[in-house]
C-alpha positions in Angstrom: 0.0 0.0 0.0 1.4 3.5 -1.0 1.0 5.8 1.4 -0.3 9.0 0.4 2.0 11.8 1.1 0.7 14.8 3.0 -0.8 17.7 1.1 1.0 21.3 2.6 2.6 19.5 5.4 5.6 22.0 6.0 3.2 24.7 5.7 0.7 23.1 8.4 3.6 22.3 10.9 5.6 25.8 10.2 1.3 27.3 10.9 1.6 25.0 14.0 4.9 25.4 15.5 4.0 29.9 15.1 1.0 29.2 16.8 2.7 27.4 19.7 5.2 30.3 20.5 2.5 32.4 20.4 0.6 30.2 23.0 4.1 30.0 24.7 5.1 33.6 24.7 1.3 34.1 26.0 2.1 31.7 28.7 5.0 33.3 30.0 3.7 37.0 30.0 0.5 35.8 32.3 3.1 34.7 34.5 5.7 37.3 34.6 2.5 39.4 35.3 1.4 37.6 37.9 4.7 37.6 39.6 4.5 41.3 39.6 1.4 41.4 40.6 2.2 39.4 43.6 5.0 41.3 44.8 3.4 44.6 44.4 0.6 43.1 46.6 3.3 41.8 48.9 4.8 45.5 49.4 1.3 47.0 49.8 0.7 44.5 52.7 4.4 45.0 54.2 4.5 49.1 53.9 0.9 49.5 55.5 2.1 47.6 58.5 5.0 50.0 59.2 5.0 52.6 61.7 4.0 55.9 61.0 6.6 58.0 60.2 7.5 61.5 59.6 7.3 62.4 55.9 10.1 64.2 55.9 12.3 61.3 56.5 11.2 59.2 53.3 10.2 62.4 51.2 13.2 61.8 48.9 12.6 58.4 48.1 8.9 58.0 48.3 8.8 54.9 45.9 11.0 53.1 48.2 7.6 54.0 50.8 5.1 53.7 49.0 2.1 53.1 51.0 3.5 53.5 54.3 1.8 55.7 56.6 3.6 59.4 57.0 2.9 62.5 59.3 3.4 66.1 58.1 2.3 69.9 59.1 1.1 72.7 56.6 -2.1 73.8 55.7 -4.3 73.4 52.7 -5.3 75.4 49.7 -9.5 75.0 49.4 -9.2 77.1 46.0 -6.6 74.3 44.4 -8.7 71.7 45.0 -9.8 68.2 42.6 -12.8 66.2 41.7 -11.1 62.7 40.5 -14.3 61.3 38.5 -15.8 57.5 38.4 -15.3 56.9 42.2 -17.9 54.8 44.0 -18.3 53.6 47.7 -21.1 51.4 48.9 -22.7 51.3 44.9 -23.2 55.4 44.9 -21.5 57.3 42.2 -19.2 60.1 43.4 -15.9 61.9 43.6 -12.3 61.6 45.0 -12.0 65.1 46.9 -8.1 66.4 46.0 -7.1 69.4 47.7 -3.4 71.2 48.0 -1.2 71.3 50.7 2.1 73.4 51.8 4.1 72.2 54.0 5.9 75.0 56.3 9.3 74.4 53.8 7.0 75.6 50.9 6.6 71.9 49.4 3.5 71.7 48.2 1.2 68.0 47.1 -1.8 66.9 46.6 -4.1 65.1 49.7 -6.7 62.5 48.8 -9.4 64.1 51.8 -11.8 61.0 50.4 -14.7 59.9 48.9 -18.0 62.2 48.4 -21.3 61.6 47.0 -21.9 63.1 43.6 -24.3 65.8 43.3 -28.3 65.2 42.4 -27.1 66.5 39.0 -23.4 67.4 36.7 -24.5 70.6 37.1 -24.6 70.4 41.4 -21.4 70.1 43.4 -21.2 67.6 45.9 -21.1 68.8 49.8 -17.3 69.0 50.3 -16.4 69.3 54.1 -14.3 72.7 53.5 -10.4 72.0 55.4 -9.0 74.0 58.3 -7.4 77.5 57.1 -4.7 77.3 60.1 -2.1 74.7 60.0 -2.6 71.3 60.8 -0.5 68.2 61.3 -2.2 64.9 59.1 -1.9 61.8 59.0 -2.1 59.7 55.2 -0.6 57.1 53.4 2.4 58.2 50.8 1.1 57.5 47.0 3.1 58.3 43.7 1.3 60.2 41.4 1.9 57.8 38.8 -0.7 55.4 40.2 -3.4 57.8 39.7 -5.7 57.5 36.7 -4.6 59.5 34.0 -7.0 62.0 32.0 -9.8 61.5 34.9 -8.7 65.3 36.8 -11.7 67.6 36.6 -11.6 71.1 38.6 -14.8 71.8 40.3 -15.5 75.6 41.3 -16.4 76.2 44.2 -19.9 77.7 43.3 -21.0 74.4 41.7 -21.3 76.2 38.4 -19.8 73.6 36.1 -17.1 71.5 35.2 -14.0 72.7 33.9 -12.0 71.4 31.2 -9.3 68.5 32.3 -6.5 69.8 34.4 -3.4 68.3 34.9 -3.0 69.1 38.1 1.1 68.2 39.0 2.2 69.7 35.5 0.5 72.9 36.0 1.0 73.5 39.5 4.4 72.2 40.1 3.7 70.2 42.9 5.8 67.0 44.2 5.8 63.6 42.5 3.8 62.1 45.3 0.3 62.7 47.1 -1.0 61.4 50.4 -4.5 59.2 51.2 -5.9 61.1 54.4 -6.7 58.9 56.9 -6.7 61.4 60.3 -5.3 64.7 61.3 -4.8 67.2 64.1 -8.7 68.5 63.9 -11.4 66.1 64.0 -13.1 66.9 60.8 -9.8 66.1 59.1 -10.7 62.2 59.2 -12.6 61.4 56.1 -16.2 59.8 56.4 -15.0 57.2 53.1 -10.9 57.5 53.2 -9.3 56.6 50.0 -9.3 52.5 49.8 -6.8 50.3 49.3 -6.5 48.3 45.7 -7.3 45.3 45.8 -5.1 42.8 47.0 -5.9 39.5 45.1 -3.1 38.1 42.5 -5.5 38.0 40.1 -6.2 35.1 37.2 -3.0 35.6 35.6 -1.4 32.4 36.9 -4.7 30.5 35.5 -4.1 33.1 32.2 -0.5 31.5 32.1 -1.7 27.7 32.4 -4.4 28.1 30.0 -2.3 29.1 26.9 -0.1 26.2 27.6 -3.0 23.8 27.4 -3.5 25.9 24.0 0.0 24.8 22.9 -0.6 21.2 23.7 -3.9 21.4 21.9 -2.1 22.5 18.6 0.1 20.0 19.3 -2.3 17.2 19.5 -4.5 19.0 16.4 -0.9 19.0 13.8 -0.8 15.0 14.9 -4.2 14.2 14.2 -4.0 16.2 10.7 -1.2 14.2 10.0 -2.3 10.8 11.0 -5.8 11.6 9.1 -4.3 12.7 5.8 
């Protein structure tokens, strides 16, 4: 019996063998993310632990303390203030409430004062608690700016009467590369009703990500061999 050779049979195994270093490459970015993933979670977790400190003290290497809780004086600036959109707590739409602060060295940042409900309508500004006009010491958690949302800053006038356009807020203002998620300060109405909340902490799917595109390899695999035994 003469066997019938195999119509396009380079072609179908070069097709196949692409298609698994796709799957394979796939398989190893799932995981490297993962990995990340994890350790970022892991620093979140370790940093939040430490013990407060004064902000001064990690100020010049803020990504090295990241998350950790710091302490500093100044007072705020309620006509620099924020509205960082698409913010819910509890199912309710609202607003992260942004508002500048100057330290007694002149440094000035950004501090996350919470979460507010959104007004009835885009045209009504949410109730803002206004912030002390005397100096206060607070109390927050050191974030880099480059973990907020980009293209979501909106300046909201005091008055309520409308949104302004998109403000980059850091640029424009020359403030540091860091802001701070107010948890308490030196006057009771400091403490936020909703502080800013912590990302979430899970590792995600990625590791399931990273064994599902290998089971994609094997599956060409096992396709090119049946083509081949059925031709």
């Amino acid at each position: 019996m003469v066997k019938v050779r195999e119509p396009y049979a380079v072609f179908k195994s070069f097709v196949a063998l692409a298609l698994i270093i796709l799957c394979l490459i796939a398989a190893q970015w799932q995981y490297h993310r993962g990995v990340d993933r994890h350790a970022r979670n892991a620093i979140i977790v370790k940093h939040i632990a430490l013990t407060p400190v004064a902000l001064d003290s990690v100020k010049n290497s803020p990504l090295a303390a990241e998350w950790q809780t710091v302490t500093v004086k100044g007072e705020f600036d309620s006509t620099k203030q924020i509205l960082l959109k698409n913010r819910y707590s509890e199912g309710f739409y609202g607003f992260e409430v942004l508002t500048l602060f100057t330290t007694p060295n002149n440094e000035r940042f950004w501090v996350d004062r919470g979460w507010v409900k959104a007004g009835a309508t885009a045209a009504i500004a949410p109730t803002i608690t206004p912030p002390p006009t005397n100096e206060v010491s607070i109390t927050g958690r050191l974030r880099l700016d480059s973990s907020l949302p980009r293209g979501a800053f909106f300046a909201l006038p005091a008055n309520g009467a409308g949104l302004i356009s998109k403000l980059d807020a850091q640029s424009q203002l020359d403030t540091q590369n860091y802001y701070i998620d107010l948890l308490s300060g030196s006057e009771s109405s400091l403490t936020p009703k909703v502080a800013a909340q912590l990302p979430e902490l899970s590792d995600g799917p990625h590791m399931a990500y990273a064994l599902q595109w290998l089971f994609f390899a094997v599956l060409v695999i096992y396709g090119r061999i049946l083509i081949r035994r059925t031709s």
